[in-house]
C-alpha positions as CSV (number, residue, x, y, z in Angstrom):
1,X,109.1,138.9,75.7
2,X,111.3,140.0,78.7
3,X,112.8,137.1,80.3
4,X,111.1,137.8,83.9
5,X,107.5,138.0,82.1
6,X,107.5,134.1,81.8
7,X,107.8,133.2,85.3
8,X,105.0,135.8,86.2
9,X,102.4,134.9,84.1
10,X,102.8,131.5,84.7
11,X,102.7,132.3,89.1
12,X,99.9,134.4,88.3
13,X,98.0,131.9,86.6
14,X,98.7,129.5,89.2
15,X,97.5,131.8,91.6
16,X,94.3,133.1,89.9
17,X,93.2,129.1,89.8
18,X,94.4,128.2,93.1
19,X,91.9,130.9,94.1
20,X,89.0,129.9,92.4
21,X,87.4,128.2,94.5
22,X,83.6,128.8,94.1
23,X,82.3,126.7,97.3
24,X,84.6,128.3,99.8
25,X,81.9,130.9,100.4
26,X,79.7,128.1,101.3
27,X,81.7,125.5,102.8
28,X,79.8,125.9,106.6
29,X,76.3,125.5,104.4
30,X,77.7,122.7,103.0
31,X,78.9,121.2,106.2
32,X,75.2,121.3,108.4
33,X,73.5,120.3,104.7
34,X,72.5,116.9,104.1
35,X,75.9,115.8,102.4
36,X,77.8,115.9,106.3
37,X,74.9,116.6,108.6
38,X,77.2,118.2,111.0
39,X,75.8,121.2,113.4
40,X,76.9,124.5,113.7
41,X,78.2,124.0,117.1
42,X,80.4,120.7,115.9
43,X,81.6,122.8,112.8
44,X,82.6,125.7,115.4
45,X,84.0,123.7,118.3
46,X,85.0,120.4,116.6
47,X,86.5,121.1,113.1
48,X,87.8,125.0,112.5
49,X,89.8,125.1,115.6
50,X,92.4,122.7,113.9
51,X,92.9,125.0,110.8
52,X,94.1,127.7,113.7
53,X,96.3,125.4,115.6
54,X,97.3,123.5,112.7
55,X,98.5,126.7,110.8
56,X,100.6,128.3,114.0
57,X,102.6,124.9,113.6
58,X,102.9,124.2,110.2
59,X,104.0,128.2,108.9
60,X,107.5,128.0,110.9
61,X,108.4,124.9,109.0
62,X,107.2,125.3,105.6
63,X,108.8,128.9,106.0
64,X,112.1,126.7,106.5
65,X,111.9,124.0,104.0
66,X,110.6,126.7,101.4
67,X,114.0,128.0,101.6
68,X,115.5,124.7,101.9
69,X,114.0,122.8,99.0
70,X,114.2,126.4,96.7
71,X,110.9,127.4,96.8
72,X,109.0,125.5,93.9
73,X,108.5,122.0,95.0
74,X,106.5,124.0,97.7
75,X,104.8,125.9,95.7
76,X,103.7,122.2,94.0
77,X,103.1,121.3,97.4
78,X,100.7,124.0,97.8
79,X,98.5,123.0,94.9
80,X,99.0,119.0,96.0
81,X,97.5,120.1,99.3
82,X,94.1,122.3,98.2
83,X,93.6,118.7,96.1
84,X,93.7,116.8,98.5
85,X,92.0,119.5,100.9
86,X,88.6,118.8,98.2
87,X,89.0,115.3,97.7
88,X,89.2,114.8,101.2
89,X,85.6,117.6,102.2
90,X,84.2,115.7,98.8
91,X,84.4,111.9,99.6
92,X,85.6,112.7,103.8
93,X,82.9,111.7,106.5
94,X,82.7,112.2,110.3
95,X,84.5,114.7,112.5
96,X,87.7,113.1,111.6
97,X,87.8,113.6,108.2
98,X,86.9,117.0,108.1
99,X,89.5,117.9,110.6
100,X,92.2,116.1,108.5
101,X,90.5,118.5,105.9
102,X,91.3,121.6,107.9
103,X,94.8,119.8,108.6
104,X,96.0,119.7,104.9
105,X,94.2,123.3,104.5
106,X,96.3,124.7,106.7
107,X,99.6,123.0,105.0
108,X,98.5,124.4,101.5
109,X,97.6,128.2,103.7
110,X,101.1,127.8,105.2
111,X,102.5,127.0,101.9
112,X,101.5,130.6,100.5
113,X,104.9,131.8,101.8
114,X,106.5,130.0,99.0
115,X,103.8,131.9,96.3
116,X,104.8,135.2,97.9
117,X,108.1,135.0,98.1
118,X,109.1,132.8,94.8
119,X,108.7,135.2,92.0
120,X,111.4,137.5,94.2
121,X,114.0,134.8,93.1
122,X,113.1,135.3,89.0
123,X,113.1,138.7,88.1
124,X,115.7,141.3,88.7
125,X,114.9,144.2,91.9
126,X,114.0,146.8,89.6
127,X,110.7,144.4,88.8
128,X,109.9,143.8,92.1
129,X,107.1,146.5,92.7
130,X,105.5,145.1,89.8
131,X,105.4,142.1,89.6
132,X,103.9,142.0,93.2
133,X,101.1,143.7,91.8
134,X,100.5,140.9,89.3
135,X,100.3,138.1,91.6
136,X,98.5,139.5,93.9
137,X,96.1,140.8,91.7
138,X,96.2,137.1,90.1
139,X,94.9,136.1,93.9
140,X,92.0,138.8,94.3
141,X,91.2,138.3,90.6
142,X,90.5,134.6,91.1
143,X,88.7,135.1,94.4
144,X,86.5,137.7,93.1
145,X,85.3,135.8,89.9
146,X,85.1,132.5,91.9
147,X,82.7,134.6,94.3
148,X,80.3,135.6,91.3
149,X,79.9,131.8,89.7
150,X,79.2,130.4,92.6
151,X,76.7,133.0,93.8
152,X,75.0,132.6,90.0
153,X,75.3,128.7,90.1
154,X,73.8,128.8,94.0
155,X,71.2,132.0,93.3
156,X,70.1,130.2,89.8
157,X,69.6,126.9,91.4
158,X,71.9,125.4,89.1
159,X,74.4,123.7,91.2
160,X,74.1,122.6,94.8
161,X,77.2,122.8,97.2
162,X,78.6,119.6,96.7
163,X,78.6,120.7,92.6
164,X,80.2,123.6,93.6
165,X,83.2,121.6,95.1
166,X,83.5,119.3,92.1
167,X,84.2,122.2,90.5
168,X,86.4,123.9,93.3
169,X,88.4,120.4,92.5
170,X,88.5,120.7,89.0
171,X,90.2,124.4,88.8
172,X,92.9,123.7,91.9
173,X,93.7,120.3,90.0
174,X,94.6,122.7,87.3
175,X,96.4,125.3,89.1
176,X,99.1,122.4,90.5
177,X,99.7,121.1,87.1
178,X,100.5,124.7,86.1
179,X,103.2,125.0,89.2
180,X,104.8,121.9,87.7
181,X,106.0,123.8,84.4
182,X,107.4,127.2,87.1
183,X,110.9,127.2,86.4
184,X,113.3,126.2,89.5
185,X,115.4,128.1,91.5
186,X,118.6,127.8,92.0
187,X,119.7,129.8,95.4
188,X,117.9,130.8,98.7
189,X,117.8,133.3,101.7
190,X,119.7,131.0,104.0
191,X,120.3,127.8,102.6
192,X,121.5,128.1,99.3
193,X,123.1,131.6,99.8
194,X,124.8,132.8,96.6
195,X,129.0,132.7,97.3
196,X,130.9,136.0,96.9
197,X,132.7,134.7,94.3
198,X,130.1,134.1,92.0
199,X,129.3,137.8,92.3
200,X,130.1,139.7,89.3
201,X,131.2,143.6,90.0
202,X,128.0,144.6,87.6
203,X,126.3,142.3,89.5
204,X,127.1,144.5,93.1
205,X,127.0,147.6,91.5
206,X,123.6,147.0,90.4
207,X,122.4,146.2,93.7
208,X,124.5,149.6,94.8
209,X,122.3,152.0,92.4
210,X,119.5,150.5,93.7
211,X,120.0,151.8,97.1
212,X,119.4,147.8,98.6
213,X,121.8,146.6,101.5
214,X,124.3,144.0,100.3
215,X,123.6,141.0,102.7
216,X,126.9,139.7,103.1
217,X,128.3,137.4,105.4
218,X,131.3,139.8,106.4
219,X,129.6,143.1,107.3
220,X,125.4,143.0,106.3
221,X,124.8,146.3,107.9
222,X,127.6,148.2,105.2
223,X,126.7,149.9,102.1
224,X,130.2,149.3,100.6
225,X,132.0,151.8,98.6
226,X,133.3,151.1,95.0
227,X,136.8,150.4,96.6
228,X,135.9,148.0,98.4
229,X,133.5,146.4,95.9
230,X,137.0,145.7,93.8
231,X,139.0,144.5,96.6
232,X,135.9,141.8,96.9
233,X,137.1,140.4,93.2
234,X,140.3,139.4,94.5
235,X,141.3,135.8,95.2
236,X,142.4,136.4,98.7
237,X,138.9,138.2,99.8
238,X,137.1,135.4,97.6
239,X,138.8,132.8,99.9
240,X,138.3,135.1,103.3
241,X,134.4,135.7,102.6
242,X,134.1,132.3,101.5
243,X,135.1,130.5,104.8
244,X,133.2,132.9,106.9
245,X,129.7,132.1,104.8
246,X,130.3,128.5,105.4
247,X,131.1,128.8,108.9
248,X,128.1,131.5,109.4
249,X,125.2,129.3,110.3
250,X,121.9,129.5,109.3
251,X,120.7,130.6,112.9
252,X,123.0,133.4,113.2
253,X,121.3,134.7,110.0
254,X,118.3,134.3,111.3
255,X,119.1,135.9,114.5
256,X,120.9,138.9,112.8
257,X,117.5,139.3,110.4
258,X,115.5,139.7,113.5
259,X,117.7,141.9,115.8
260,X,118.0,144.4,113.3
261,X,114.5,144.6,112.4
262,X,112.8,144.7,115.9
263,X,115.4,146.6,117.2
264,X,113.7,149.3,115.5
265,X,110.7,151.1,117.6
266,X,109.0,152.2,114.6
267,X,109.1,149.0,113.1
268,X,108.1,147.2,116.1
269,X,104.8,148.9,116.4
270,X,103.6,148.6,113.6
271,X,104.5,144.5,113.2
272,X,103.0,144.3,116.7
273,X,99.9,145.7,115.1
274,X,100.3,143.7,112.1
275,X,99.9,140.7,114.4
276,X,97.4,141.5,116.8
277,X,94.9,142.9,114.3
278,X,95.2,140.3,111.6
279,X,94.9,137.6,114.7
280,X,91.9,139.0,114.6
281,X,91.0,139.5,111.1
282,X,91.6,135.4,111.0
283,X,89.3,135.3,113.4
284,X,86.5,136.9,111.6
285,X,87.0,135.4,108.6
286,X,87.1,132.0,109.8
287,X,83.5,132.4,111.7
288,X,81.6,134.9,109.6
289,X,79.9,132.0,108.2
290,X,78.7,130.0,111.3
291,X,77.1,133.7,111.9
292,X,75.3,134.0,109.0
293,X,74.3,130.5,109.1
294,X,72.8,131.4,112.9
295,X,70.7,134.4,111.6
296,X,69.5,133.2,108.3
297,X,69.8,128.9,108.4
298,X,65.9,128.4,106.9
299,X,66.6,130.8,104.0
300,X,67.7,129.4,100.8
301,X,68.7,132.7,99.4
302,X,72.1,132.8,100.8
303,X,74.1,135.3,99.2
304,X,78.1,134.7,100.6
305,X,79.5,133.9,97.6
306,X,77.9,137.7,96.3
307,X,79.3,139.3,99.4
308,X,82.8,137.1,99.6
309,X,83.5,138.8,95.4
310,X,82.4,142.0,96.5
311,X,85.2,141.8,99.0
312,X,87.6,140.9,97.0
313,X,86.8,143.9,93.9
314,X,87.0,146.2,96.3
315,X,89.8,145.0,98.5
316,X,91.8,145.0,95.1
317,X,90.6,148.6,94.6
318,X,91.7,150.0,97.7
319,X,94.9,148.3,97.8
320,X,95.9,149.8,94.5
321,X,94.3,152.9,95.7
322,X,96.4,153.2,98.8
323,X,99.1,152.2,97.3
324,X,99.0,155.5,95.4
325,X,98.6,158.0,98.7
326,X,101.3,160.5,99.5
327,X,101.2,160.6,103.8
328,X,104.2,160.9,106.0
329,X,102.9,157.6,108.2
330,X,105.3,158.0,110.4
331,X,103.5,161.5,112.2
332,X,99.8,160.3,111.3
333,X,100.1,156.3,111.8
334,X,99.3,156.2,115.0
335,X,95.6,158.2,114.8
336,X,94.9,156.6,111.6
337,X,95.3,153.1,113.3
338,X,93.3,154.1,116.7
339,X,90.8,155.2,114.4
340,X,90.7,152.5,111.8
341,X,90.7,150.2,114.8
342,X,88.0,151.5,116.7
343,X,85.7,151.6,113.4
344,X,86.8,148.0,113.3
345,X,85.9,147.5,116.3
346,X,82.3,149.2,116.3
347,X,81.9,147.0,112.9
348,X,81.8,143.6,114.8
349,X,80.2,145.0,117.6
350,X,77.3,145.6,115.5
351,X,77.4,142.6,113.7
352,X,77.5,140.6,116.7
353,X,74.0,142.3,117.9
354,X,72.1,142.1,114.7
355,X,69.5,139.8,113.7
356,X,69.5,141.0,110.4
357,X,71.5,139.0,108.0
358,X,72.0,142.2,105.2
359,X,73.7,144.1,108.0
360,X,76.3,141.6,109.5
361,X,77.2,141.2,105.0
362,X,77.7,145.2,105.1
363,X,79.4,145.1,108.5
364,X,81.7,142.8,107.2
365,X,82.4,144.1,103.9
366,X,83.7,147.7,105.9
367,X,85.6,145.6,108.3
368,X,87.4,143.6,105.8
369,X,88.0,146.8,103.8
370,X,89.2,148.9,106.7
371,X,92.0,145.8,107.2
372,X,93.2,145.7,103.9
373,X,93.9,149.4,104.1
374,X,96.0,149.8,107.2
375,X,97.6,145.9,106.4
376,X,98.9,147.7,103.1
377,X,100.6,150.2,104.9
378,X,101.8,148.4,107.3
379,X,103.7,146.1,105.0
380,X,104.8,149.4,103.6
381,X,106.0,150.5,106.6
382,X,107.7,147.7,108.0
383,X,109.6,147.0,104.4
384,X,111.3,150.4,104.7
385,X,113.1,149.5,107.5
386,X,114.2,146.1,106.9
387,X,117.0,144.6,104.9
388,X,115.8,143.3,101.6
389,X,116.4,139.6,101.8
390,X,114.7,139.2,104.9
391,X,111.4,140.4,104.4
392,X,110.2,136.7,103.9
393,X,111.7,136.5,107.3
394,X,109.8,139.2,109.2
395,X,106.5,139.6,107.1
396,X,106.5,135.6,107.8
397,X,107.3,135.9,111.4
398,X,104.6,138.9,112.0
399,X,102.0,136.1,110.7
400,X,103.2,133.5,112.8
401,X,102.3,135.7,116.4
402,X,99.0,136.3,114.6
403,X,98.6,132.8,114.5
404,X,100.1,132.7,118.5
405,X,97.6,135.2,119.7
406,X,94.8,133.3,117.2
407,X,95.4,129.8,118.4
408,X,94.6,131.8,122.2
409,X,91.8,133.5,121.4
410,X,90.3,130.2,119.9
411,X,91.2,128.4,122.6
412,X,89.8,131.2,125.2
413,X,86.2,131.7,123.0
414,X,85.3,129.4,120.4
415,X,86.8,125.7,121.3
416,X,84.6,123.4,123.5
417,X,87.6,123.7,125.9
418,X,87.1,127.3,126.7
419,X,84.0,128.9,126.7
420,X,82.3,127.9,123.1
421,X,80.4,130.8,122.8
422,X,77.6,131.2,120.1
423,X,78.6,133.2,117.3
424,X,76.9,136.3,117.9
425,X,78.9,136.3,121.3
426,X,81.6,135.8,119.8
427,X,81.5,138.8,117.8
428,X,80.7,141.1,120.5
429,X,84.0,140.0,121.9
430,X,86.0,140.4,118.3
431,X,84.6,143.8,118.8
432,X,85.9,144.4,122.1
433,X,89.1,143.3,121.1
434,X,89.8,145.8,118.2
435,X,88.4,148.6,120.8
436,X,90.8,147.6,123.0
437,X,93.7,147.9,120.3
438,X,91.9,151.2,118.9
439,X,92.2,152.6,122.2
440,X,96.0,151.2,122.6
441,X,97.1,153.1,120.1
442,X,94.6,156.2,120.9
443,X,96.7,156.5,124.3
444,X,99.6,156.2,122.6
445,X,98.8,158.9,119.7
446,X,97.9,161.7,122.5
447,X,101.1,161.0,124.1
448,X,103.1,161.4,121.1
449,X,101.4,164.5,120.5
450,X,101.7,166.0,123.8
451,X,105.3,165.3,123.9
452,X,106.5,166.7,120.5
453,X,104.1,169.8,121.1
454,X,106.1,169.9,124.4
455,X,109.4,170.0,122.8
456,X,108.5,172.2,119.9
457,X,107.3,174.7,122.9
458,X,110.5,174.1,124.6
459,X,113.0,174.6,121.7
460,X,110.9,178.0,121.0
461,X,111.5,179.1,124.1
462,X,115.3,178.5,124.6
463,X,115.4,179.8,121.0
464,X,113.4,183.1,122.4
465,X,116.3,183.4,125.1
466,X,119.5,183.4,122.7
467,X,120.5,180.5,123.1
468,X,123.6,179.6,121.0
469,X,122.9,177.0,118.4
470,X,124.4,173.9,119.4
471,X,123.3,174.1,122.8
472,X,122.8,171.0,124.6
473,X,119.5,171.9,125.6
474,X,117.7,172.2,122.1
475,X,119.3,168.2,121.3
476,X,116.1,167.9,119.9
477,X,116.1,164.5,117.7
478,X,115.5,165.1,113.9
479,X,112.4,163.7,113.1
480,X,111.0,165.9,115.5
481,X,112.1,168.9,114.6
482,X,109.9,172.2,113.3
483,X,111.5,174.7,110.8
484,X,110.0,178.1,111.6
């Protein structure tokens, strides 16, 4: 067995357990049952707000430690948290308990960083791409099976809710002793940067035939060229790169990640979409349930846990499936995300003005879809322009403005503090706020149009006049250029 394979199955495993969760589809049910005898309103207003607020603060410094502490104690930490999360929703009573429940939720959600990003620090580059299908797959694998036993258990009558998070208990308990055997790491990002020294020349050539930026501390914007990857064996260079990395602080690194990816404009629109829409996408997914609770709370045929699997199969399928497309994103990003948007948009819309409870599950099922889609190529996208150690860095900080914009928009709509709207209002408003993005990036694709057409028209013309090539006049940037 390859050396990397170990690690992987063992991160997947985790990961499938962690995920399989069977009463997460029903945890509002559970909450206005008889076990907590809370209302819908107190479960909207009082308790899910603090998983928002909670996550926005918590994400920045378990990105930090994760790097700090070398990923796997947090990865532990992760598994620690979820118990206690269902110990604490089990045995927990009153509004206090619950939020400390949505407290420790959001440190184990926060703590998926170290998931995503530890199997990058076991398995050479060439394994990347696949073993990022693993875990994930591990993740929607577990959700999606999770989602059928609890809908049998539910649908067959044999389990209640509270059974349902016994078990919940019993498979995340199992999931964290599994993280305890990962093996540890022993460098980091930032922290615990690998020295110069310790680089071997196969080492730097490897990284050179893979066509991935060296991130070193003396020039992390230079390919370097075989001369100079020998010159960096010498003692005297050893000693020179040395200093600098221990005089280079962790802020500048930081600060040198970020400039050189949002520097970019490409890059930048489609992380600022990456954060607004999946704000959003938070958003829905945290309150679907208090809506399907509204429209259907005397029915005891409840079928989340049915429509919460469904989700995930096909999520799994479409990822994979995108995954395999062949489109330059770069000309038709822009009217594939006003259009993706606006059908977004239209989705919550008509969730949020149905009474019927099979509509706002198919609704829901397309918008979640339709978000998995354009949040694959988006990762895609931003990836190709960033160095490869700090993708952590920028994927993690693109989630931390969702979380901004989300803590807002709770605050604005759904916490008693702002206007607590019922949850059919507060899905005509989602709605509005992916039509609003839709027709963003709608404005935005017309103009782009209008102004390439404009300069192929323009660079005809001067062409039609003999123009000498090299003209100043026909400057016309690369990626906009038209071969005849």
């Amino acid at each position: 067995m390859e050396k990397w394979l170990g690690p992987c199955l063992l991160l997947s495993a985790f990961g499938f357990l962690k995920e399989f969760r069977p009463s997460e589809p029903f945890v509002t049910e559970f909450l206005v049952g008889t076990w907590k005898n809370f209302t819908v309103q107190q479960v909207m207003q009082d308790i899910y707000p603090v998983w928002t607020y909670s996550y926005l603060v918590l994400l920045f410094i378990v990105f930090i430690v994760t790097d700090l502490l070398l990923y796997k104690p947090v990865v532990v930490f992760e598994g620690i948290s979820l118990v206690i999360t269902w110990c604490l929703l089990i045995w927990g009573q009153g509004i206090a308990a619950m939020q400390a429940v949505e407290f420790v939720y959001a440190a184990s959600t926060a703590s998926k960083v170290a998931y995503s990003t530890y199997i990058y620090t076991q398995v050479p580059v060439a394994k990347f791409q696949i073993v990022t299908a693993y875990t994930k797959a591990a993740l929607l694998t577990g959700r999606c099976f999770a989602g059928i036993l609890g809908q049998i258990l539910v649908a067959t009558g044999t389990c209640d809710y509270l059974a349902l998070n016994y078990i919940s208990l019993g498979f995340v308990s199992c999931s964290t002793v599994i993280a305890f055997f990962l093996p540890s790491v022993s460098r980091s990002i930032y922290f615990h940067r690998r020295k110069p020294r310790e680089r071997s020349l196969n080492d730097q050539l490897a990284q050179l035939e893979t066509s991935n930026e060296l991130h070193t501390c003396q020039d992390r914007d230079e390919i370097p060229s075989l001369g100079k990857l020998i010159q960096s064996l010498t003692p005297v260079e050893h000693t020179n790169q040395n200093n600098k990395c221990t005089e280079n602080s962790v802020c500048l690194l930081f600060w040198e990640d970020f400039t050189a990816a949002f520097s970019d404009n490409y890059t930048l629109k489609w992380s600022l979409w990456w954060a607004f829409a999946t704000c959003g996408f938070f958003q829905v997914v945290n309150y679907i349930q208090p809506l399907w609770e509204a429209l259907d709370s005397e029915s005891e045929n409840v079928y989340n846990g049915g429509v919460e699997a469904l989700h995930a199969f096909l999520g799994a399928l479409t990822t994979l499936a995108v995954g395999h497309l062949s489109i330059d994103w770069s000309v038709y990003g822009e009217p594939v995300i006003a259009i993706i948007s606006l059908f977004e948009g239209a989705m919550l819309f008509v969730a949020g003005n149905t009474d019927i409870l099979w509509i706002t599950y198919a609704t829901y099922i397309a918008f979640c879809l339709s978000y998995r889609i354009l949040i694959t190529i988006a990762s895609s996208e931003v990836a190709k322009g960033l160095k490869r150690e700090s993708y952590g860095f920028i994927f993690g900080f693109n989630t931390f403005l969702a979380l901004l914009f989300q803590a807002i928009l709770t605050l604005c709509v759904t916490d008693g503090v702002g206007l607590a709207l019922d949850p059919q209002s507060q899905f005509k408003i989602y709605g509005g706020y992916f039509g609003v993005l839709g027709t963003i990036f709608s404005a935005m694709a017309a103009y782009n149009i209008f102004r390439n057409r404009s300069r192929v028209y323009a660079s005809k013309k001067i062409c039609a006049q003999h123009v000498p090539f090299g003209h100043p006049l026909i400057d016309i940037p690369a990626k906009n250029r038209v071969l005849n």
